[in-house]
GUFI-695608 format. One record per residue: residue number from 1; residue in three letters; chain; x, y, z of N, C-alpha, C in turn. Coordinates in pm, whole numbers, plus 50000, padded with zeros to 5 digits. Each point is the difference from the previous one (the first is absolute). Layout:
<nodes>
NODE  seq  type  mol   n_xx   n_yy   n_zz  ca_xx  ca_yy  ca_zz   c_xx   c_yy   c_zz
NODE  NUM   ALA    A      X      Y      Z      X      Y      Z      X      Y      Z
...
</nodes>
This chain:
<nodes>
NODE  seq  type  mol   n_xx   n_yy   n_zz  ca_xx  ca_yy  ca_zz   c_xx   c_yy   c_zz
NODE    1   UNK    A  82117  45795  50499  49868  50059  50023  49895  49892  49984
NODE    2   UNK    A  49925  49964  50053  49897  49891  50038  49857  50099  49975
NODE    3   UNK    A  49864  49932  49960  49882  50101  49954  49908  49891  50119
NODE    4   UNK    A  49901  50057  50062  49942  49911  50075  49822  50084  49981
NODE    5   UNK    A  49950  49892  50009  49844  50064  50000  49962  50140  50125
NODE    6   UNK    A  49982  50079  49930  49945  50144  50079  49858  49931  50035
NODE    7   UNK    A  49926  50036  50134  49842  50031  50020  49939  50110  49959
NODE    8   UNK    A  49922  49970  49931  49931  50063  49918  49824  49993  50017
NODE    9   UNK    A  49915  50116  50026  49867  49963  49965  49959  49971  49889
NODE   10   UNK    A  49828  49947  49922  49969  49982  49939  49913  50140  49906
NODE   11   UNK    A  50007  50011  49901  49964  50123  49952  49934  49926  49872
NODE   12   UNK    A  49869  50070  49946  49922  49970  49854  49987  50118  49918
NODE   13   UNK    A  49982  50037  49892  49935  50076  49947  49927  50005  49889
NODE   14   UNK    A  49846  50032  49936  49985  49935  49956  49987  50095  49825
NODE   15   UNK    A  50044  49931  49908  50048  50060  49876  49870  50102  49938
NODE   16   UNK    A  50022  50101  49995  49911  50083  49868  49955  49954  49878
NODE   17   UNK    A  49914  49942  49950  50014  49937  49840  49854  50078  49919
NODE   18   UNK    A  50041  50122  50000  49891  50122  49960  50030  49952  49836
NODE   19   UNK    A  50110  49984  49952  49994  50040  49855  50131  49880  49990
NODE   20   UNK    A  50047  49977  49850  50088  49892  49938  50140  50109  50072
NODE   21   UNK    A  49997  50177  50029  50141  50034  49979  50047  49922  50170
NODE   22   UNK    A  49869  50065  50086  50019  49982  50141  50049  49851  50036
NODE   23   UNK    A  49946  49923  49938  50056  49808  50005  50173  50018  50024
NODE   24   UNK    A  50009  50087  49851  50121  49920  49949  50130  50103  50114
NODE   25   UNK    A  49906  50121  50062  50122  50074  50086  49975  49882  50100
NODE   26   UNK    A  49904  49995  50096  49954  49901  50136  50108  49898  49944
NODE   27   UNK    A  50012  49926  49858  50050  49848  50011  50170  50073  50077
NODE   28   UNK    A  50035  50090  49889  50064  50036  50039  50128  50030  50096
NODE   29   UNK    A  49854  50087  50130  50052  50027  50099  50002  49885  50119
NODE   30   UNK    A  49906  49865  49975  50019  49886  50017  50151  49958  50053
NODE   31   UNK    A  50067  50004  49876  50108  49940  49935  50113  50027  50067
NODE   32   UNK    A  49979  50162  50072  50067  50096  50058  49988  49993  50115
NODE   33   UNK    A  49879  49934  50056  49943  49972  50138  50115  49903  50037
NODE   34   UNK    A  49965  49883  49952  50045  49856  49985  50155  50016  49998
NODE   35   UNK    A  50069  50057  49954  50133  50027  49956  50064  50102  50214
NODE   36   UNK    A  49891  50027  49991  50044  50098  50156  49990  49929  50095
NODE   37   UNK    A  49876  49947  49996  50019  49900  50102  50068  49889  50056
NODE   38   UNK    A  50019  49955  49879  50150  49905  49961  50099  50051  50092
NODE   39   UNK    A  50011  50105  49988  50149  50067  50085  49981  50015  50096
NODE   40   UNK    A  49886  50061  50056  49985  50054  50102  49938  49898  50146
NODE   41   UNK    A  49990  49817  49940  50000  49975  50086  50152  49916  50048
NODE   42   UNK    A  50103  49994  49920  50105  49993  50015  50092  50072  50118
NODE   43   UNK    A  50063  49997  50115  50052  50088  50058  50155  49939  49987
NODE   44   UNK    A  50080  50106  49937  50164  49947  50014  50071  50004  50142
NODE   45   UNK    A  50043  49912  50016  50008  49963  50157  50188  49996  49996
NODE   46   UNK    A  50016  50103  50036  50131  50007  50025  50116  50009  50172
NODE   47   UNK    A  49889  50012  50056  50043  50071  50135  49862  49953  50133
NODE   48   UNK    A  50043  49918  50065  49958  49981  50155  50057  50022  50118
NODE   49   UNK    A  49927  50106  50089  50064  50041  50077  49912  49951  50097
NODE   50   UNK    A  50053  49944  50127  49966  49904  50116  50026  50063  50084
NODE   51   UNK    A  49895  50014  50129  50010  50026  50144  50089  49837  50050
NODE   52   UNK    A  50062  50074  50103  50045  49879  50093  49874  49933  50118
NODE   53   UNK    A  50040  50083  50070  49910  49929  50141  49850  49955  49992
NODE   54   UNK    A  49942  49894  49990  49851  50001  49960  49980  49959  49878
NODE   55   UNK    A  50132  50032  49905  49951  49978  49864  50119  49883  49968
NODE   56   UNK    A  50072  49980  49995  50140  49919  49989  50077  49919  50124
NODE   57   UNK    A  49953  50098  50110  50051  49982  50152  49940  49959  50086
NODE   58   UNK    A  49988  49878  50090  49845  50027  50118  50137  49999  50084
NODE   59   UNK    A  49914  50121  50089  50114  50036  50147  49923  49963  50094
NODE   60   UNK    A  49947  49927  50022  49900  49968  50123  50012  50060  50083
NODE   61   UNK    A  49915  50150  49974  49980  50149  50128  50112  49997  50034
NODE   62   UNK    A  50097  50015  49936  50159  50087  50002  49979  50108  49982
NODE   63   UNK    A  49892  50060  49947  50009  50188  49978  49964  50021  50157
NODE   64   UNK    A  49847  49940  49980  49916  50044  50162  50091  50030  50108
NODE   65   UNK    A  50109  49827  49990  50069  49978  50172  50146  50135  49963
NODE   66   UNK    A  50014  49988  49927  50106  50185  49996  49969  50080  50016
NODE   67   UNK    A  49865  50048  49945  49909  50112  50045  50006  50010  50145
NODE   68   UNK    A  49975  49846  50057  49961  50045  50139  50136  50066  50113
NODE   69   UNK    A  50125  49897  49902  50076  50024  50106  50081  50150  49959
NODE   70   UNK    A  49961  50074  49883  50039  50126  49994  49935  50119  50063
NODE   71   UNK    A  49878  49924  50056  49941  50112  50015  49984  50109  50146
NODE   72   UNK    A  50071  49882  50074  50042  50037  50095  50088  50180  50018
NODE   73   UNK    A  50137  49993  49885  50021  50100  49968  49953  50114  49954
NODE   74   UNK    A  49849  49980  49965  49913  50167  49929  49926  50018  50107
NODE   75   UNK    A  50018  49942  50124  49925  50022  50108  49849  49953  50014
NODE   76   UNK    A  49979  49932  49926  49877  49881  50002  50049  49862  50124
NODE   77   UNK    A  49912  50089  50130  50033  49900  50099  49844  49948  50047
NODE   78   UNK    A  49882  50021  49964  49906  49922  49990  49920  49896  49989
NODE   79   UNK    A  49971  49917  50042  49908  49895  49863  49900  50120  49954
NODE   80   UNK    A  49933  50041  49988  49880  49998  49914  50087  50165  49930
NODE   81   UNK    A  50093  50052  50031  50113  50056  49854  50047  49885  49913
NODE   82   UNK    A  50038  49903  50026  50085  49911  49961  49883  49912  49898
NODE   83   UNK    A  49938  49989  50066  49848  49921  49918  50019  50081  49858
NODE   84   UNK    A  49949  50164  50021  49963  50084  49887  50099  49983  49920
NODE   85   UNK    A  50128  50023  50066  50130  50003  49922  50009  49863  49860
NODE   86   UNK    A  49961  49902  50100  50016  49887  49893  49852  49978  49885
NODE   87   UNK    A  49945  50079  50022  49903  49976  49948  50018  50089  49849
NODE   88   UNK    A  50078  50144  50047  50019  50087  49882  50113  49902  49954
NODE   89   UNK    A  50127  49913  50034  50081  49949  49930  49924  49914  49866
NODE   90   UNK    A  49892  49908  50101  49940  49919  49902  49936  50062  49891
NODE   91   UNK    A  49919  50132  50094  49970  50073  49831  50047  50022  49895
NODE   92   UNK    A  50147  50010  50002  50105  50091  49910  50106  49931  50013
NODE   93   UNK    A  49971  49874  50007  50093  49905  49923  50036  50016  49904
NODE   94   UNK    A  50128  49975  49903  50043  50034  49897  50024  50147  49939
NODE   95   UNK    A  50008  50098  50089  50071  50094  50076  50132  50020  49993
NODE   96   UNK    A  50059  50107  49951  50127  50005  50103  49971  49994  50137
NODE   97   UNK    A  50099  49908  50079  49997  50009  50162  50038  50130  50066
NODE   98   UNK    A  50067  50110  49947  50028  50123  50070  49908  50095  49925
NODE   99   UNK    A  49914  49973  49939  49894  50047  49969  49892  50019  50103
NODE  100   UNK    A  49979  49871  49994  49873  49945  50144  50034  50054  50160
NODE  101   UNK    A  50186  50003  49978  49994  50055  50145  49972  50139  49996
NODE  102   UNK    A  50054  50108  49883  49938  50084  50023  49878  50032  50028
NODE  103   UNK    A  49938  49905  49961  49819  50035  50032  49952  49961  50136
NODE  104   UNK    A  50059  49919  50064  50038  49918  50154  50037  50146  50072
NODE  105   UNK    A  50108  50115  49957  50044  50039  50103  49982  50206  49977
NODE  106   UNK    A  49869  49979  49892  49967  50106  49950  50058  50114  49905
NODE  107   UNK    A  50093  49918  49961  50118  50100  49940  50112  49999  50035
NODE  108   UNK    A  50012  49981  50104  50158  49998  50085  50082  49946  49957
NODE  109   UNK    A  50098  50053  49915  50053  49924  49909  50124  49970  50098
NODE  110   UNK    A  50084  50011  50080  50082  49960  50076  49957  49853  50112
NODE  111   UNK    A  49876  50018  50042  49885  49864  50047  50023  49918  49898
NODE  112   UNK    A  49935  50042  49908  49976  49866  49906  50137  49958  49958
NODE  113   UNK    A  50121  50059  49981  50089  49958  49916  50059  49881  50134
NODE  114   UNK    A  49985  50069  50141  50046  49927  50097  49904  49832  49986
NODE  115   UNK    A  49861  50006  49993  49938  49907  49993  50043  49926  49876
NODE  116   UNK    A  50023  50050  49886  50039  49887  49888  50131  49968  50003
NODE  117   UNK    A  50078  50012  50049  50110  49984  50043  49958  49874  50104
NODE  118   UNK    A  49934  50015  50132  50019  49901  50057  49872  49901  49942
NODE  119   UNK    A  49892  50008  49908  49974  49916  49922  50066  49892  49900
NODE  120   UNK    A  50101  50066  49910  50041  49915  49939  50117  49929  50044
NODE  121   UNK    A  50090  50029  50156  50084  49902  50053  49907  49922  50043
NODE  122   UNK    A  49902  49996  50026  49895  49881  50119  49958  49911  49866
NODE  123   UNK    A  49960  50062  49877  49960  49908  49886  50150  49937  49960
NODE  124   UNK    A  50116  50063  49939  50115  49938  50004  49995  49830  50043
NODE  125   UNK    A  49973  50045  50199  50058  49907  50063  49927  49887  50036
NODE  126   UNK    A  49842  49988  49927  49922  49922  49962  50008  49931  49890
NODE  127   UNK    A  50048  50076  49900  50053  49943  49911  50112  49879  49982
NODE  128   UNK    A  50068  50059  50080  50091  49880  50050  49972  49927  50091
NODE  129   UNK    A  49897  50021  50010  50008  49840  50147  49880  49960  49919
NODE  130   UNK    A  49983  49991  49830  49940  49907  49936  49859  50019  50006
NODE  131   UNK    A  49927  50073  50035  49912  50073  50002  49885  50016  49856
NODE  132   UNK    A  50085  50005  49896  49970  50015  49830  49998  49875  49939
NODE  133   UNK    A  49938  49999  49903  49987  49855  49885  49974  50074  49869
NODE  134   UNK    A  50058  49952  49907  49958  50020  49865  49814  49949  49975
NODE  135   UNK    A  49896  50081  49957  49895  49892  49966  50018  49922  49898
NODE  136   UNK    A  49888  49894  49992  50052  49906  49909  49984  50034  49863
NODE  137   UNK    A  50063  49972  49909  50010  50036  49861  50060  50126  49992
NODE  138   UNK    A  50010  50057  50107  50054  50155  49955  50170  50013  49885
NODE  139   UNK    A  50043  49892  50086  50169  49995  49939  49993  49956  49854
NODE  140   UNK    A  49916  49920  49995  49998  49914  49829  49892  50079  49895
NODE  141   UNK    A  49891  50101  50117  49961  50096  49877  50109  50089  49916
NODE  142   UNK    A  50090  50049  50093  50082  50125  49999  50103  49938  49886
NODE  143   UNK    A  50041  49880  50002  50099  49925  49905  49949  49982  49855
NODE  144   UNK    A  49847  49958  50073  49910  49995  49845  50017  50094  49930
NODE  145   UNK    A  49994  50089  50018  49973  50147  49952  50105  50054  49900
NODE  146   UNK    A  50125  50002  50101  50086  50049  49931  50060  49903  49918
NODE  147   UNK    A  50003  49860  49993  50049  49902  49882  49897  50055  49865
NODE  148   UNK    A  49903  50066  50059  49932  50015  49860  50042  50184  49956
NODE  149   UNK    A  50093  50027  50080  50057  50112  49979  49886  50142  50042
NODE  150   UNK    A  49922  49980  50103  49959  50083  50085  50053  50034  50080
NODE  151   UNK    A  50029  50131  50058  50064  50070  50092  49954  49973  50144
NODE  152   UNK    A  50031  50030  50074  49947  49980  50155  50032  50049  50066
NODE  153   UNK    A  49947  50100  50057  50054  50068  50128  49911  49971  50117
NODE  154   UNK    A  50044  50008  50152  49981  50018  50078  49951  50151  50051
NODE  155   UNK    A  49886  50002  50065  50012  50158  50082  49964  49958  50175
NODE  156   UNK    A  50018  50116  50089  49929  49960  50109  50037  50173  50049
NODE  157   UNK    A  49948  49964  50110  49962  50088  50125  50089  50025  50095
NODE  158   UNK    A  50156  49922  50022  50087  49980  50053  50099  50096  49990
NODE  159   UNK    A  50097  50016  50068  50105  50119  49963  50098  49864  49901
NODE  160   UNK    A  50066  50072  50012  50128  49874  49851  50024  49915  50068
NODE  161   UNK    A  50093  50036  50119  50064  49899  50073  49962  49863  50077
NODE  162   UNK    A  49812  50059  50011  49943  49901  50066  49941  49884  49875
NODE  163   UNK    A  50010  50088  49927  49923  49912  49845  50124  49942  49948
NODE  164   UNK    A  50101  50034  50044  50117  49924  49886  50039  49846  50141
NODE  165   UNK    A  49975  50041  50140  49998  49877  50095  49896  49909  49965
NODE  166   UNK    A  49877  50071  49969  49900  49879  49951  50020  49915  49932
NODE  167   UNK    A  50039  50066  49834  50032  49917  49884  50142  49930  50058
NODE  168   UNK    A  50106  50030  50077  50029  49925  50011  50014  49855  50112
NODE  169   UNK    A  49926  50012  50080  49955  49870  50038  49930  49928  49955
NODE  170   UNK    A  49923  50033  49894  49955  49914  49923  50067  49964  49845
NODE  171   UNK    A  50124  50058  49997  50088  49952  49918  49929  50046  49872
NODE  172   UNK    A  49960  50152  49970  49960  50034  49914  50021  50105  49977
NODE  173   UNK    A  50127  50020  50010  50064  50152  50039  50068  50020  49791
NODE  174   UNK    A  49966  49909  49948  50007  49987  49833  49948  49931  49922
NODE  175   UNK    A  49879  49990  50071  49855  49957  49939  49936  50046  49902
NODE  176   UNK    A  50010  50177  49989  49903  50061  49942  50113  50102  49905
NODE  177   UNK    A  49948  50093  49896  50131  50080  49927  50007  50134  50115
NODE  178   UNK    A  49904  50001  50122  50041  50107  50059  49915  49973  50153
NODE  179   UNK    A  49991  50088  50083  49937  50018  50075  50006  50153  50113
NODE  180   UNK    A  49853  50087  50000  49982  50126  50049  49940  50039  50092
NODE  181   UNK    A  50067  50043  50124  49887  50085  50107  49966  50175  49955
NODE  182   UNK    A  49932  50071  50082  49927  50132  49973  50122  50052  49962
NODE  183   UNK    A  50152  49969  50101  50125  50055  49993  50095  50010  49872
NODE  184   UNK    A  49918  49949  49899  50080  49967  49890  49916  50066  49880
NODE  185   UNK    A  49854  50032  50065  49894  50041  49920  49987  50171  49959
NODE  186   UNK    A  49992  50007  50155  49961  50197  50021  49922  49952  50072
NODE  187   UNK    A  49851  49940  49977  49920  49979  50109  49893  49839  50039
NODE  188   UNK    A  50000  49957  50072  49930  49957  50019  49847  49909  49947
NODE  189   UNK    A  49922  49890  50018  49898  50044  49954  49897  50026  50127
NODE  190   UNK    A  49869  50058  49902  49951  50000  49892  50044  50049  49856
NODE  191   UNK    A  50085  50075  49984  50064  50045  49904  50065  49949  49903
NODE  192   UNK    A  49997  50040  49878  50027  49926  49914  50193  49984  49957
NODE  193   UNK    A  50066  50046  50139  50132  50012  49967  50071  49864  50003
NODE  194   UNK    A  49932  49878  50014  50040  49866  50010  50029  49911  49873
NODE  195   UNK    A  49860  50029  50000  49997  49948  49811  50076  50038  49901
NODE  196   UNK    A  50014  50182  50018  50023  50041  49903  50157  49974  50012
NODE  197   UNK    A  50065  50016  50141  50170  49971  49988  49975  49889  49962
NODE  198   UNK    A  49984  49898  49987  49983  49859  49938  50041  49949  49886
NODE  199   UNK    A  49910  50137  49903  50015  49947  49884  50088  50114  49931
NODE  200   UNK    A  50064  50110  50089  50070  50052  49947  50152  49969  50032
NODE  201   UNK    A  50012  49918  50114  50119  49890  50024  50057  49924  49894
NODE  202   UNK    A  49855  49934  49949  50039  49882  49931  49948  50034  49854
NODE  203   UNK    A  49957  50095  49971  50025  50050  49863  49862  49902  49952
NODE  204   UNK    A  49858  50041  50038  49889  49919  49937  49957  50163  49855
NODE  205   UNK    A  49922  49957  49970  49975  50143  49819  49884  50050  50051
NODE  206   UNK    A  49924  49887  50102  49907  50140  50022  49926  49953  50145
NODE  207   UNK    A  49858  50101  50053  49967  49926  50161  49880  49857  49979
NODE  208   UNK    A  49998  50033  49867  49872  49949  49987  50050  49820  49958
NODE  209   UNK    A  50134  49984  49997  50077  49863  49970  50019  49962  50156
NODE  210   UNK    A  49933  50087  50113  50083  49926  50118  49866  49962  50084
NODE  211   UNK    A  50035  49871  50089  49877  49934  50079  50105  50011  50147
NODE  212   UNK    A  49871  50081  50062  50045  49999  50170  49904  49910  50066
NODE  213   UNK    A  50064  49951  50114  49961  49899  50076  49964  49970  50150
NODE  214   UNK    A  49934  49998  50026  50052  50059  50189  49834  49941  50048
NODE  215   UNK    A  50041  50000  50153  49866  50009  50116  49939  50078  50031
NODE  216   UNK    A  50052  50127  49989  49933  50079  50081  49922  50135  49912
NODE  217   UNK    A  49896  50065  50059  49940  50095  49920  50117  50138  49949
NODE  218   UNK    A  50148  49985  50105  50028  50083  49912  50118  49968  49906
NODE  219   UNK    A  50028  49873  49995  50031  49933  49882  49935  49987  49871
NODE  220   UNK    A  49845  50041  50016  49920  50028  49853  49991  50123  49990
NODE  221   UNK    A  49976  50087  50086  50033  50152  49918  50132  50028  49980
NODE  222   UNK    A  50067  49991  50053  50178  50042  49963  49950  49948  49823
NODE  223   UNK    A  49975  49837  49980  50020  49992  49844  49887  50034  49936
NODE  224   UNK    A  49886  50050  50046  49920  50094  49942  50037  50110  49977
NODE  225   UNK    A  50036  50093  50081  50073  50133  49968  50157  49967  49926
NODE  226   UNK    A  50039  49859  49942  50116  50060  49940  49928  49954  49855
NODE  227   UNK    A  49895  49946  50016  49931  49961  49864  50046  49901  49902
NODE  228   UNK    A  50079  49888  50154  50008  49879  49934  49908  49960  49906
NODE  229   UNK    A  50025  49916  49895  49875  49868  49912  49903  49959  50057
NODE  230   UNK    A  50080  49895  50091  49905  49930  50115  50058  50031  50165
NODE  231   UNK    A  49900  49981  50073  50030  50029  50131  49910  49831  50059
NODE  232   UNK    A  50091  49931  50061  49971  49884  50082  49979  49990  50130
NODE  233   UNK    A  49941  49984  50069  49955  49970  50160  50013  49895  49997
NODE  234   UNK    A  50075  49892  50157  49994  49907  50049  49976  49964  50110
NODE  235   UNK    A  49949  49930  50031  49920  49951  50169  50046  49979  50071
NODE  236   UNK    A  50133  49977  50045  50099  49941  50068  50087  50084  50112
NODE  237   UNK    A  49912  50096  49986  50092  50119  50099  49909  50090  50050
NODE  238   UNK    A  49995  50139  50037  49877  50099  50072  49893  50030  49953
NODE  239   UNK    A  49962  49969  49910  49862  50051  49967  49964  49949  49890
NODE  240   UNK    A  49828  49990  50016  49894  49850  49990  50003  50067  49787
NODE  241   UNK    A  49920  49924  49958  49963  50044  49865  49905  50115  50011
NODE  242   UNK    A  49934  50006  50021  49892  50136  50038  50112  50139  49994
NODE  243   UNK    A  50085  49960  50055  50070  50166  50055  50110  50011  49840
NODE  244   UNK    A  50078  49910  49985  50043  49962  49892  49934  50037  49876
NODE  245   UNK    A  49895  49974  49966  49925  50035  49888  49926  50167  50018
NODE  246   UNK    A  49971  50060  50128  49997  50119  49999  50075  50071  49962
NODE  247   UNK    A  50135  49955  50063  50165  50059  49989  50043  50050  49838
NODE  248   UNK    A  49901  49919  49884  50035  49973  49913  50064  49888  49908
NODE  249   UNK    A  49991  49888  50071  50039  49866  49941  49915  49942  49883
NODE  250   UNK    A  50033  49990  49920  49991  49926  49879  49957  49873  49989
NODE  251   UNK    A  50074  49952  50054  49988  49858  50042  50032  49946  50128
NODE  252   UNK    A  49906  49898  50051  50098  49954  50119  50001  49843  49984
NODE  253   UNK    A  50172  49967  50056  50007  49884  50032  50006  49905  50183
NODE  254   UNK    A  50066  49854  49958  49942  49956  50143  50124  50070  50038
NODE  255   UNK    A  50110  49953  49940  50158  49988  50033  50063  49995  49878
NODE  256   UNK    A  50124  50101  50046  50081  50038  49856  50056  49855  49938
NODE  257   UNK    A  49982  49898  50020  49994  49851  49981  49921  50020  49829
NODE  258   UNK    A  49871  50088  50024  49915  50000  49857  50020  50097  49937
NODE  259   UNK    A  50129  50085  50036  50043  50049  49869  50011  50031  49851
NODE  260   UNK    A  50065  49868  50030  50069  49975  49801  49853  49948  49958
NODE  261   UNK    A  49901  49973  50007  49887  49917  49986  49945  50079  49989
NODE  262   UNK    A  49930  50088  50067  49974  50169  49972  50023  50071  49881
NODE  263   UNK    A  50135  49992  49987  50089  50061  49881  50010  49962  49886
NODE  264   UNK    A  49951  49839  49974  49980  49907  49922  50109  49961  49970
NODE  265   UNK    A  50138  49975  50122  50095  49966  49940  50092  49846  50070
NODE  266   UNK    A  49878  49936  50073  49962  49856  50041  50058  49887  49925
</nodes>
């Protein structure tokens, strides 16, 4: 278990000193102040759970160019469908992908399952023709971490099979103590079913010991609603700091590169 500085505002108050009894409660409750705060800017840091794509992964518009070529199948034969289409992808990045198609094909859950289906062979087969890179520092944060006996999981947006091809072309298919799509969750985010399988995988004591990590806005509410410690935003993937810090981010960094530095564990 590792303790890392919580953000915290600044708070004053200023003491009662009506009479000798009121001093000596105020010194007191001082004492009691001082003693809380102590703790409370401490956060026990047991558990990081990491988005892939954007946050660990740059796919250079590997989602987009699958999107496009799936979309053929939900009957998006347009440009200016195809425009909108990619535009809601980019919105709802970090997503389950058969999520988004449902919203692509209004419900149709036989459409969409057809569309994520031929989404994640077209991402697959990008994948393999090298398409993906680890970002930099991502591999030696993730090592950092757990030599100091932090947990690490992976989450994403991917069905398993396409997330277990990722990690392994990048030879990180036992990188982390785990790794989870919506399929392993119940649901999806925004929801907090990511985080929370996370740390109930890997056995963290409570939500408030775990730091989620990700690009996208709904990578900060998923660990807002599971009521992670800290919730981290990084720049490196769909969406700017502005949306990030609406989303609920805590903090943001450039690149999960500033991690452990973050964490104070540099």
């Amino acid at each position: 278990m590792t303790s890392i500085d919580r953000p915290q505002q600044d708070s004053t108050a200023a003491p009662d000193l009506n009479d000798d009894v009121e001093t000596d409660l105020d010194d007191l409750d001082e004492l009691e102040d001082g003693f809380d705060d102590a703790h409370e800017d401490d956060l026990l840091l047991e558990l990081v759970v990491l988005d892939l794509a954007g946050t660990t992964v740059s796919d250079d518009g590997v989602v987009e160019d699958a999107f496009r070529v799936a979309a053929e199948t939900i009957g998006i034969d347009t440009e200016d469908a195809l425009d909108a289409a990619i535009e809601l992808v980019r919105d709802t990045m970090g997503q389950s992908k058969l999520d988004v198609f449902l919203m692509l094909t209004d419900g149709d859950e036989a459409r969409a399952a057809s569309g994520n289906a031929a989404f994640e062979a077209a991402y697959e087969r990008l994948v393999g023709e090298g398409r993906v890179e680890a970002i930099a520092g991502a591999e030696d944060t993730v090592r950092r971490l757990r030599e100091l006996g932090v947990g690490v999981v992976f989450t994403t947006g991917f069905a398993p099979a396409t997330r277990d091809a990722l990690l392994a072309s990048l030879g990180w298919s036992e990188l982390a103590d785990d790794a989870l799509s919506p399929a392993d969750a119940g649901r999806g985010r925004p929801a907090p079913d990511l985080p929370l399988t996370a740390l109930l995988r890997f056995g963290a004591s409570a939500v408030d010991t775990v730091v989620v990590v990700g690009d996208t806005a709904s990578d900060m509410l998923s660990g807002v609603n599971a009521g992670a410690g800290l919730v981290v935003g990084v720049l490196t993937g769909a969406h700017d700091e502005e949306t990030l810090l609406e989303a609920g981010a805590d903090e943001i960094i450039t690149s999960i590169a500033e991690l452990p530095a973050l964490l104070g564990l540099d």
